[in-house]
C-alpha positions, 0 to 999 in steps of 0.5 A: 304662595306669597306675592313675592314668589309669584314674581319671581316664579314669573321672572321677575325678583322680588320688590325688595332686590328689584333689578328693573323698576315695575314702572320702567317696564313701558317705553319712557313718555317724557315730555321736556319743557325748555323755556326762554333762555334755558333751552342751552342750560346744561341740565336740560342738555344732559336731560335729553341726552339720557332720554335718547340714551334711555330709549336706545337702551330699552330693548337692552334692559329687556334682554337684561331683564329676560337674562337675570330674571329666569337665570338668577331667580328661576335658577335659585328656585330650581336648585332649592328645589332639588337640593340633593339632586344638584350636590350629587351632580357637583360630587360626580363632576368633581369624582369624574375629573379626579378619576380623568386626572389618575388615569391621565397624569399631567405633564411637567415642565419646569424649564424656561426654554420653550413657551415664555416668549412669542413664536417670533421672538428674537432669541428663537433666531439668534439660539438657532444661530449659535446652534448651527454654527457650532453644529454645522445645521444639525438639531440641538440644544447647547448644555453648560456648566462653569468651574471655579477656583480660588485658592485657600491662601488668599495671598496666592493666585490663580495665574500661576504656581501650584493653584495653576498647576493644580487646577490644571490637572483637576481639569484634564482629570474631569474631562476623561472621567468615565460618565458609564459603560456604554455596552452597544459601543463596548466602552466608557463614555467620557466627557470628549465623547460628548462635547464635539466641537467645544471640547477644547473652550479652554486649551487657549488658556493653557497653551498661553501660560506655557509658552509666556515665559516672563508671565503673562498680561491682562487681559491680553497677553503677547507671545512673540508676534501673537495675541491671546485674550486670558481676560474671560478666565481671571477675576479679581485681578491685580496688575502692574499699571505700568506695563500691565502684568498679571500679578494676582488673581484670586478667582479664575473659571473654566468653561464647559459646553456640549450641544445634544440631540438626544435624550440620552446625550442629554442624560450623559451630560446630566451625569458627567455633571454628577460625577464633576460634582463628586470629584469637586466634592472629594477634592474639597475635602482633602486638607493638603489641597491647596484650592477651593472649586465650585462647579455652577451647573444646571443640574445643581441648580435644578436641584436647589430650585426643587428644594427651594421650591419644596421648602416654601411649599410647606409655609403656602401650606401653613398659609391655606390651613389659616386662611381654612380657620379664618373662614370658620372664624368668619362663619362662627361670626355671622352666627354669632351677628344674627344669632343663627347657627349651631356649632355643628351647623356652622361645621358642616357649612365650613367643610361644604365651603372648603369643598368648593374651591377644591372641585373648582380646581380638580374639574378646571385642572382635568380639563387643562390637563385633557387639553395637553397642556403642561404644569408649568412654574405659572401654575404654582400660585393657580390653586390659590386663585381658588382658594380665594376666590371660592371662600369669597362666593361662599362667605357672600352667599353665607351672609346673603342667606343668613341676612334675611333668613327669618323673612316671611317666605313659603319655602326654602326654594323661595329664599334661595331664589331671592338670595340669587337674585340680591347678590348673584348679579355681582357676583357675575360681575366680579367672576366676569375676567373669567371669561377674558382669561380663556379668550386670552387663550389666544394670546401670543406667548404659549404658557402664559395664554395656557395659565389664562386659560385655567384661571379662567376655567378655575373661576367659571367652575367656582360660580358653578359649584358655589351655585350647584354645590354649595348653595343646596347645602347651604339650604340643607344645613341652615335652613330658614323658616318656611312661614311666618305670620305678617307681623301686626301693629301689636308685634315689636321687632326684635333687634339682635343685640349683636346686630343692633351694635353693627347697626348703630356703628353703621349710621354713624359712618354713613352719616360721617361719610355723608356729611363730612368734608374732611372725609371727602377731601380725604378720600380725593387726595387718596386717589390723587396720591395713588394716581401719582405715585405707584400708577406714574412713578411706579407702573413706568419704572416696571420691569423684568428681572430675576436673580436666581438667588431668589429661587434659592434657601440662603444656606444653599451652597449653589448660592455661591455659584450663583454669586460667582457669575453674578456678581464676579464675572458679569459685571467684569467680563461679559462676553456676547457673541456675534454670529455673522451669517453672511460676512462681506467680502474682505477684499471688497472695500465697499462691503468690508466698510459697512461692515466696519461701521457695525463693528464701530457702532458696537463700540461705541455701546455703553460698557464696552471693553476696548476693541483689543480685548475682542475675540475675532479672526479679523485682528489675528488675521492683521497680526499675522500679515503686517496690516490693520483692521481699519485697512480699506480691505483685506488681502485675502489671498494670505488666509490660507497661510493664516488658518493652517498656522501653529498658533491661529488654527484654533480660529477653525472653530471660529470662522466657517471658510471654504476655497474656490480655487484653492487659493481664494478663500470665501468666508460663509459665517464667522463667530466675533466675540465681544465683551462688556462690564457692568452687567449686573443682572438679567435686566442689564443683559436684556437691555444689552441685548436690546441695543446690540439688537438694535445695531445689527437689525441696520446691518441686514445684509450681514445676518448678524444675531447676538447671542449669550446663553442667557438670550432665550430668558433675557427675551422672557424678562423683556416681554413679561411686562407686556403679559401683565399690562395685556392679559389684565387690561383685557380682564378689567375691560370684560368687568367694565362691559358686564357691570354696564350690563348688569348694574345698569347705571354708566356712571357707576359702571365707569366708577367701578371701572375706575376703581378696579383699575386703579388698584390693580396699577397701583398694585403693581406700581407700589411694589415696582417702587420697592424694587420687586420685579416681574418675572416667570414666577410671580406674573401669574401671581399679578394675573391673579390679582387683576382677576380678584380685583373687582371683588373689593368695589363691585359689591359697594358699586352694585348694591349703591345704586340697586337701593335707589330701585328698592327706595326711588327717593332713598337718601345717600345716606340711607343708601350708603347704610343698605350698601353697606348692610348688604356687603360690608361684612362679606368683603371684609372676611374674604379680604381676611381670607386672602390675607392669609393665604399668603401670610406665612410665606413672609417669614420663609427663606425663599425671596420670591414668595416672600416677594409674593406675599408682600405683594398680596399684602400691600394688594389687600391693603390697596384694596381696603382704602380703594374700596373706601374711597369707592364708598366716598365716590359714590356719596359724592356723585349727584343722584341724577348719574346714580339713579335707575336710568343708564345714563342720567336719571330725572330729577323731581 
């Protein structure tokens, strides 16, 4: 067995990919002379600090050596060895767990209500409010659904005439539709049998047009000595300026609401929304009817996500079948660069390379799925965390192996042995987040802690079959030769001619990079840019939204639906309701006058409607007993007489009340709805949401909570952000620790730090400037990137400064030119890989994996120019902080 081996055998790589130089093996004997008045000269300081740092570094190095030597080398011999042994393991693992995965299906859970917001959270509080009050404590969970109508003839409207009366009797026909038969209680459930308390949302509206017999106002309409807000019904409204009539409405809307315990409440609201949905449906089709509705519900709408979703499925697809012939291109390429490979060989390493990324994925699924956890929208995009991940380590061990493949070696083990010890140190580094993305199993927020948790297991297990599966086929399918004779002084090297243009075009970039100014400048204001730009500008401005238009194909009819309540009622008439759980004593003026200043700090928020348009018992209360609100208190002894009137009765749903002594009322928790415009969108209700939180969080003693049915996701879009600032943040500092480990160097590890970095924030901070936000469905997708980051420097990094082991006295240039021998290539085809996985999603119908893709586009070019400027960085840092010391090296 060759020298080479023997080493290896022992621990230590071979001389050519030498992690540790033999000569560093004993502790450093270095004497320093300082002289005069050079004791203070910076170099000698910075000599003797990385002398101190290098013996406090030696047992590291030591351990290091202990780690990479047998790990690395030993474990590449031992799979050589055993080639077919280790593939039919990694077959086995990957049968086991498809098996695991049949006999235990995994769950799915699509909806957003639990698990995307920390345990503390305040919407948690404030639904739980909502629900309590209109539920008197019991358990359960609200279900909605909206009506609109327009009419035909857009000269009529809605306010009045045979629209009113039509969707009038459209909306007592649907409220007694039979939902099904229930043969337990002997007869047909209707929608009253379901809604409760809610069921009369919108008898206010009507009885108001019935009794206002000179028409009616907007948004508030006075009927004799009452009041009634009808400003929540009517959109796109013309009045009369002067006295404020309602002249023209061109939409109007109808709410429905129902809380269920059950799952089969559940699926009877899920069924009246199929049977509303035909009735609308027929309607619509009459020609003589004169208006035209549209019903806005969960379950049409989870339908049009699932065939949105459906339909961009299909391009990810496309996506994966040209990223599979990409690989094959790559493959056919390197054959081609070392005039290696036969076309059926070439085959077989592609169907091997295809392999790994699929057992990755079905053993970490199996596993995340025998834990418990849920398919959830986060793990749409973790298949492709696989996908290019695994095509990455196979294309670098491909080209590793093919590289040196006619290098003198006694076995096939022996050349497995050295390819794991050139490229399987940064390899480690770059699969590094891994093991950030389990620990971040611990984080806060359940479902994103979850998707961590099996991007981190999908990474380990890619390393581990890309080393137990791929690797021994690898060394079946292209063998390389077992032994050679040394070559002689007669011998003449023979340059590949495919490989000796490479080569040429490869000195003379290196040689440009070396000894070019403009380059270098280049390069820096590069970084400067990025640094400004996407990281300052673009990473602050980050936020959280989602129209749900984006989940939708264009020609979706649920797209109006969507409109409707986005564009019209939000922005007009966006009510929020404050749930006071513990009101202050009316009649004590002292309570009564703090309460007051909450009411008037709400007021005083941006986009307040005026305080008559709010919806409380306090103001009919005043109408009713001749005083006002601002009154220094109210005399509660009327509020008996108030409560039981034709009119204010209605407010029995809206305030909580029991009577001491008959006369002496106590109110316990009272509903006060006030209502906003200019909401455009979930990230102004977030920020809505925020101040009215901020408002209430001064008034402890009142328990007040705002609430909307839109709280549980404006929590979500508020605290995505922080998922992708943490859960990467953690990822690239784990890299930074295992690249100071292995590579060996601080310097170049801070660099590679630095870098990473830098792409990942300029990532995101590119794409927040364009106007593409975070959200549920696209935060795995930023996750995935900040674990596929280190892919695009590490190599250059790693194998920069491991030529100054191989060559103590190497040039930049020649080092540069080793670097770039080493890795080029593979980083290159693996960035072609992950280009077009996403690809084909740009030209679907879907705007949020066309969000996706762009983001993977500008993420792969990002990488590109950063990976440039690393190559630049490293060439223009002194040799001393790139040398084989931790710290500094000295300098002959």
């Amino acid at each position: 067995m060759c020298q080479c081996a023997i080493k290896a055998e022992l621990g230590e790589p071979p001389p050519s990919y030498s992690l540790i130089s033999p000569n560093k093996n004993a502790p450093y004997n270095v004497t320093v002379h300082l002289i005069g008045n050079r004791i203070r000269s910076i170099p000698a300081i910075i000599l003797r600090l990385s002398i101190l740092l290098d013996n406090v570094m030696q047992t590291l190095r030591a351990m290091r050596k202990m780690i990479l030597g047998p790990s690395l080398g030993q474990l590449g011999s031992i799979v050589g060895s055993r080639p077919w042994l280790w593939i039919s393991m990694s077959l086995l693992v990957g049968a086991m767990s498809f098996t695991s995965l049949l006999l235990n299906p995994p769950k799915t859970e699509f909806g957003f209500e639990l698990g995307y917001t920390t345990a503390d959270a305040p919407s948690i509080m404030e639904m739980r409010a909502q629900r309590d009050f209109f539920t008197d404590g019991k358990e359960g969970n609200p279900w909605y659904q909206a009506l609109f109508a327009e009419p035909r003839d857009s000269k009529k409207s809605m306010h009045e005439g045979k629209e009113y009366n039509e969707l009038k009797a459209f909306y007592r026909r649907i409220k007694n539709l039979t939902i099904r038969y229930d043969e337990t209680l002997g007869k047909d459930i209707t929608y009253y049998d379901l809604c409760g308390s809610t069921c009369n949302l919108n008898e206010l509206l009507f009885t108001t047009e019935e009794w206002s017999f000179f028409g009616m106002n907007y948004p508030i309409t006075k009927l004799l000595s009452y009041v009634s807000n009808i400003g929540k019904h009517f959109y796109h409204v013309r009045t009369d300026n002067a006295t404020g009539k309602l002249l023209n409405a061109n939409k109007a809307m109808l709410v429905f609401m129902a809380f269920y315990q059950t799952k089969e409440v559940k699926s009877d609201l899920t069924l009246y929304e199929e049977v509303v949905q035909y009735a609308v449906d027929d309607y619509n089709s009459r020609g003589n009817s004169s208006l035209i509705l549209t019903l806005h519900g969960e379950r049409g709408m989870s339908g049009a996500v699932q065939q949105g979703m459906s339909h961009a499925f299909e391009y990810l697809g496309y996506g994966v079948a040209l990223s599979v012939i990409i690989l094959f291109g790559v493959l056919l390429f390197f054959s081609i660069l070392f005039s290696q490979l036969t076309i059926f060989r070439i085959i077989f390493l592609w169907i091997g390379a295809m392999i790994v990324p699929l057992l990755a994925f079905i053993t970490a699924f199996s596993i995340y799925n025998f834990l418990g956890y849920s398919i959830t929208p986060l793990t749409i995009f973790t298949p492709f965390l696989a996908l290019m991940h695994g095509f990455y380590t196979v294309i670098m061990l491909t080209h590793t192996w093919l590289s040196d493949s006619e290098l003198r070696r006694d076995s096939r083990d022996e050349h497995l042995l050295e390819v794991f010890a050139t490229c399987m140190p940064s390899l480690i580094v770059t699969s590094s987040p891994a093991a950030a993305l389990i620990v971040c199993l611990v984080y806060p927020i359940a479902n994103y802690a979850a998707v961590s948790f099996l991007m981190g297991l999908i990474m380990s297990f890619v390393i581990v079959f890309s080393v137990f599966f791929f690797s021994p086929a690898m060394l079946i399918i292209c063998p390389a030769q077992d032994f050679t004779p040394l070559p002689t002084g007669n011998n003449k090297e023979v340059v590949k001619p495919t490989l000796k243009k490479v080569e040429s075009l490869r000195d003379c970039y290196c040689e440009h990079v070396d000894r070019s100014k403009c380059v270098k400048i280049v390069a820096v204001v590069l970084v400067l840019i990025l640094l400004v730009v996407p990281v300052y500008f673009g990473c602050t401005s980050v936020e959280g939204n989602l129209d749900y238009r984006q989940l939708l194909r264009p020609d979706n009819p649920r797209n109006y639906g969507v409109h409707l309540m986005s564009d019209v009622v939000w922005p007009t008439w966006f009510s929020i309701m404050f749930f006071v759980n513990k009101p202050p004593n009316f009649s004590n003026p002292k309570e009564y006058g703090r309460f007051k200043s909450m009411i008037a700090e709400i007021e005083e928020i941006d986009g307040k409607l005026p305080s008559d348009t709010d919806m409380v018992w306090i103001n009919d209360f005043c109408r009713h007993t001749g005083t006002k609100p601002t009154d220094d208190a109210l005399n509660m002894t009327q509020f008996k007489s108030f409560i039981e009137d034709f009119i204010y009765k209605s407010w029995k749903d809206g305030v909580k009340y029991e009577f001491i002594n008959d006369t002496t009322p106590v109110i316990t928790s009272m509903l006060h709805i006030v209502s906003f415009q200019g909401t455009k969108s979930l990230a102004d209700k977030a920020r809505l949401f925020e101040k009215c939180r901020a408002i209430t969080n001064k008034y402890p003693e009142f328990k007040t909570t705002p609430f909307d049915t839109e709280i549980g996701f404006a929590d979500i879009i508020l605290q995505v952000p922080l998922v992708v600032a943490v859960i990467p943040l953690v990822s690239i500092t784990t890299m930074f620790i295992v690249s100071t480990i292995i590579i060996g160097n601080l310097s170049v590890a801070i660099l590679n730090f630095f870098f990473v970095g830098l792409l990942y924030a300029s990532t995101i901070g590119t794409v927040s400037l364009l106007e593409i936000n975070v959200n549920p469905f696209n935060a795995a997708f930023f996750l995935i990137i900040a674990a596929m980051s280190p892919s695009y420097t590490t190599h250059f990094c790693y194998y920069y400064q491991q030529a100054m082991r191989i060559k103590p006295r190497a040039a930049k240039r020649d080092r540069m030119n080793e670097m770039l021998r080493k890795c080029f290539f593979p980083c290159i085809s693996s960035i072609l890989c992950a280009f077009f996985v996403f690809l084909p999603c740009m030209f679907s119908d879907i705007d949020i994996f066309i969000a996706v893709a762009f983001t993977n586009i500008v993420f792969c070019i990002l990488g590109v120019l950063i990976a440039f400027c690393a190559q630049v960085f490293l060439n223009m840092l002194p040799d001393m902080f790139t040398g084989t010391h931790w710290f500094c090296s000295p300098q002959s």
